[in-house]
C-alpha positions as CSV (number, residue, x, y, z in Angstrom):
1,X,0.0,0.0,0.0
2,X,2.9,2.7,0.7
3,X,4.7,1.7,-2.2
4,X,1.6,2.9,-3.9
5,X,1.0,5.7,-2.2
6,X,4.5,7.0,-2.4
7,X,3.3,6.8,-6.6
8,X,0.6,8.9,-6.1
9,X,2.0,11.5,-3.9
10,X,5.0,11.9,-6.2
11,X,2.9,11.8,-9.4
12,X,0.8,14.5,-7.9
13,X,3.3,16.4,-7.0
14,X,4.3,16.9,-10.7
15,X,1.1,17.3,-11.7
16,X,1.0,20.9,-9.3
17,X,3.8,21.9,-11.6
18,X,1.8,23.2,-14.8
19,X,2.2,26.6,-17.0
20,X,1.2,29.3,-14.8
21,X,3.4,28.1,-11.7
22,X,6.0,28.2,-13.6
23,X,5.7,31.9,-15.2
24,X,4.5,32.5,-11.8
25,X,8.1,31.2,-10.9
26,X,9.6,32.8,-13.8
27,X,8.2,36.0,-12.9
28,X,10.3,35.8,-9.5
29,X,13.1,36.0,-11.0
30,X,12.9,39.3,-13.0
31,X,16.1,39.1,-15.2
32,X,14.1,35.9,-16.9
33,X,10.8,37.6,-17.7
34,X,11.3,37.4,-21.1
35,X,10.9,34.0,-21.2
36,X,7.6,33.5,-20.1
37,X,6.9,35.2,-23.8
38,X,7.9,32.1,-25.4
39,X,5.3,29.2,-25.0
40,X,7.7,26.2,-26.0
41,X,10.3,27.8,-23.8
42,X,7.9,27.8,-20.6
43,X,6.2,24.1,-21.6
44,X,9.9,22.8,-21.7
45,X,10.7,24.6,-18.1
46,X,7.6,22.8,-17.3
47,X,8.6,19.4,-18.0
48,X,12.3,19.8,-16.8
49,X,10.5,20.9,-13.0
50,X,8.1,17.9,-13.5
51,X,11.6,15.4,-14.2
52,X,13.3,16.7,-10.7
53,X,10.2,16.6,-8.8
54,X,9.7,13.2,-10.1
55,X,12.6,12.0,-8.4
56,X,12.4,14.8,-4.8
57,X,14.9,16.9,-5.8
58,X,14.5,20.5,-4.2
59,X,13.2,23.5,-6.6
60,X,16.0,25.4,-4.5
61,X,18.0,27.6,-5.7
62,X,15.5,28.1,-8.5
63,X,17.8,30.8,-10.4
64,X,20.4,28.4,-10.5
65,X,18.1,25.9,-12.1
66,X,16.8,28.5,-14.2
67,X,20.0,29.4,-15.6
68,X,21.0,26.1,-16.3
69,X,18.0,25.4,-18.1
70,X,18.3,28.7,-20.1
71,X,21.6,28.2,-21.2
72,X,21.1,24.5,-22.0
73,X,18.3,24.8,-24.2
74,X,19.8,27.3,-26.3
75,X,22.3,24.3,-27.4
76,X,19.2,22.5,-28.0
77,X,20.1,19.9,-25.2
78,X,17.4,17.1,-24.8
79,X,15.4,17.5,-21.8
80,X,16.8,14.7,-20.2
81,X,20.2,15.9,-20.3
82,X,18.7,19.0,-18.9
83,X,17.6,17.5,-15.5
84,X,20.7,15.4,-15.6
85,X,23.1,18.6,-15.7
86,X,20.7,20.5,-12.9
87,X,21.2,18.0,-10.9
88,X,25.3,17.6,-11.1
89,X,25.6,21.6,-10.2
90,X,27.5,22.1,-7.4
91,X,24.5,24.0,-5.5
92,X,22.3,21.2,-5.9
93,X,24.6,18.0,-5.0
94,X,24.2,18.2,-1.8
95,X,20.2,18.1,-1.6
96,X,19.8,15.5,-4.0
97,X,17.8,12.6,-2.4
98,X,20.6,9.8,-1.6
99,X,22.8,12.8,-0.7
100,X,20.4,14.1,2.0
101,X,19.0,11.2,3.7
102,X,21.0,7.9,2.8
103,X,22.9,5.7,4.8
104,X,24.3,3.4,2.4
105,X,25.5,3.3,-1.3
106,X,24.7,0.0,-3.4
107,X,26.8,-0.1,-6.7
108,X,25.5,-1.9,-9.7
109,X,27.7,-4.3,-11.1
110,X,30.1,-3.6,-14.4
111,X,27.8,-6.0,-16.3
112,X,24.3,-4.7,-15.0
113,X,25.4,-1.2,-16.3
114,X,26.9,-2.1,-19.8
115,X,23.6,-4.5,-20.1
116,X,21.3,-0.9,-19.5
117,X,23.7,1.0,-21.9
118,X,23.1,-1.2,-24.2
119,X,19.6,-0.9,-23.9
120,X,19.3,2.8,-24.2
121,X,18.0,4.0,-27.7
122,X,18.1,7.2,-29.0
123,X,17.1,9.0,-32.7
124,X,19.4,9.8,-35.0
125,X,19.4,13.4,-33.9
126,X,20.6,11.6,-30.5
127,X,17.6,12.7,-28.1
128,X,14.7,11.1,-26.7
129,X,16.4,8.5,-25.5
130,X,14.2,5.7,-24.4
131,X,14.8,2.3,-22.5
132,X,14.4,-0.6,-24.6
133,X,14.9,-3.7,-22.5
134,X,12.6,-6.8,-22.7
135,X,10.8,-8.4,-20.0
136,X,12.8,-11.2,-19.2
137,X,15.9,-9.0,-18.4
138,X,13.7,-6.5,-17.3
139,X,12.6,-8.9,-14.4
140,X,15.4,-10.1,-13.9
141,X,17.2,-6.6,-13.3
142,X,14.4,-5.5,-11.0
143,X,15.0,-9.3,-8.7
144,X,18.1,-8.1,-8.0
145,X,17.8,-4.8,-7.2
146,X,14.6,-6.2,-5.2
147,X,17.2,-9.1,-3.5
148,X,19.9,-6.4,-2.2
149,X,17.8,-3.2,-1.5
150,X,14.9,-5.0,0.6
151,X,16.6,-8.1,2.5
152,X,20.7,-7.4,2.9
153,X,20.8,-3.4,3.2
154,X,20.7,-1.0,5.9
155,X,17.5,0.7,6.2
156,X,18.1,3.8,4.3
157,X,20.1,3.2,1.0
158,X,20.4,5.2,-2.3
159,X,21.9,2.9,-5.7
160,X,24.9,4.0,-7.4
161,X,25.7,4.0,-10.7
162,X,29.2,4.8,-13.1
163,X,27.9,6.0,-15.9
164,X,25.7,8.9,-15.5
165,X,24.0,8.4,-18.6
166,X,22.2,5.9,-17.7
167,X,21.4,7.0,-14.2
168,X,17.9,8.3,-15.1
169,X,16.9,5.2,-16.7
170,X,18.0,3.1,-13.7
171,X,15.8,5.4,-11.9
172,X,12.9,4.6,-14.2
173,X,13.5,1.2,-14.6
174,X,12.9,0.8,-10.4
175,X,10.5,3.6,-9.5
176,X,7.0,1.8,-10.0
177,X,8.5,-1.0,-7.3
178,X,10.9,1.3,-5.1
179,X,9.6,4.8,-5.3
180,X,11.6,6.3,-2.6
181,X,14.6,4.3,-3.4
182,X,17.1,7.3,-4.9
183,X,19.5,6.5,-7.8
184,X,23.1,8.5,-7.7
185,X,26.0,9.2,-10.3
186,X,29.4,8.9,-9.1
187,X,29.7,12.5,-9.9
188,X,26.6,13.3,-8.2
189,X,28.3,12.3,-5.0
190,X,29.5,14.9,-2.3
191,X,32.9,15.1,-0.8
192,X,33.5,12.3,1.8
193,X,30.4,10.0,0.1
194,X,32.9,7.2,-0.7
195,X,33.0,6.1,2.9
196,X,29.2,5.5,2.2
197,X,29.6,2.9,-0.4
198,X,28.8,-0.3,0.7
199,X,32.1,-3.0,0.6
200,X,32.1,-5.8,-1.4
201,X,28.2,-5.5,-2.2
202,X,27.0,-4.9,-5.7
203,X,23.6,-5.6,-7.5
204,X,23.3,-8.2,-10.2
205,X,20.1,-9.1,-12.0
206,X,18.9,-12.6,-10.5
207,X,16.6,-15.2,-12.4
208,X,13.5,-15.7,-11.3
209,X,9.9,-14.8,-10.5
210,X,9.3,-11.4,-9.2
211,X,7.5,-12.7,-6.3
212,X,10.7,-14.8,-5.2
213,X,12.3,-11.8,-3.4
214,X,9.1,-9.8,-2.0
C-alpha cells in the first residue's frame, strides 16, 4: 500500500507543476521575464520541473536551475540531459535525495550497467532517449535490485551507478517498485560519500519470478 502511495504523492506532485506556476516562478526572477513570452520555452521549463520533482529533488535555488536550463536549451540539449546537468551543479549536489537522507550506497555491477547502456536508444538526432529492454531482463534486473535493497541493506540506501547516462533510466527502470529508493551518479556524490559505499556488495540481475524476493 505505501509503495503505492509513495506513486501517487510523487505523481501529484508533478502534476501541481503546470504553466502558470511556472511563469508565476519565472516571474520571481525578474532578469528571466522574457521567457515567459515564449510558449515552447515555458512548456519545456515545465517538464524539466516535472523530471526533478519526479525524483524529490528541491526547486532550490530556482535561479540556478533557471539558468542552467536557459543556457542549455539554447544548445538545443534534450530534456533529459537537462535535469541530468541541474542536478550535477554544485549548489544542488548536496540536496539530491541519496545525498540528503541515505545511509548506504549500493553499486551496480560492471555488467548490470553495460547490459542498460546497451539498452538505451536514442534517434538519430541523439535525443529522446528511451529504455528498450525486454521483460525477461527486465525482471530479472528489478530481482536483483529487489534481492539487495529489501533483504541485505541498511535501512536507508540510495543505488549508485558509473555512468551517468544511464542513471535516469536506472531510476525509471525501479520507480513503480521502489519509489523512494534514490539513484546516484558517481559524480553526483558529495565530498567524503565514498566512505558511504557499501564494501564488497553490488547488484546483479537474479533469475526468477518477481515474487521470489518480495
Amino acid at each position: 500500500m505505501w509503495r503505492h502511495f509513495g506513486v501517487f504523492v510523487r505523481k501529484n506532485m508533478r502534476d501541481l507543476i503546470g504553466h502558470e506556476t511556472a511563469r508565476t516562478l519565472v516571474n520571481s526572477m525578474k532578469s528571466y521575464t522574457r521567457v515567459v513570452e515564449s510558449p515552447d520555452c515555458l512548456t519545456d521549463f515545465v517538464q524539466v520541473l516535472r523530471g526533478l520533482i519526479r525524483e524529490g529533488v528541491y526547486l532550490q535555488p530556482l535561479e540556478v536551475i533557471f539558468d542552467t536550463f536557459v543556457r542549455l536549451r539554447d544548445e538545443d540539449i534534450d530534456l533529459t540531459d537537462v535535469v541530468e546537468r541541474i542536478r550535477n551543479r554544485p549548489e544542488i549536489i548536496p540536496s539530491l535525495p541519496g545525498n540528503r537522507n541515505a545511509d548506504a550506497l549500493l553499486k551496480l555491477s560492471k555488467s548490470f550497467e553495460a547490459s542498460l547502456a546497451a539498452a538505451i536508444v536514442r534517434d538519430p538526432d541523439n535525443k529522446h532517449p528511451v529504455l528498450a529492454i525486454e521483460p525477461v531482463p527486465c525482471q530479472e534486473a528489478l530481482n536483483g535490485v529487489r534481492h539487495e535493497v529489501l533483504h541485505k541493506t541498511p535501512a536507508s540506501v540510495a543505488l549508485l551507478v558509473e555512468d551517468p547516462d544511464i542513471r535516469p533510466f536506472v531510476r525509471r527502470l525501479v520507480e513503480l517498485e521502489l519509489p523512494g529508493l534514490p539513484v546516484l551518479s558517481r559524480r553526483e556524490l558529495p565530498a567524503g560519500a565514498e566512505a558511504r559505499i557499501l564494501a564488497g556488495r553490488e547488484v546483479i540481475p537474479l533469475p526468477g519470478p518477481a515474487s521470489a524476493y518480495a
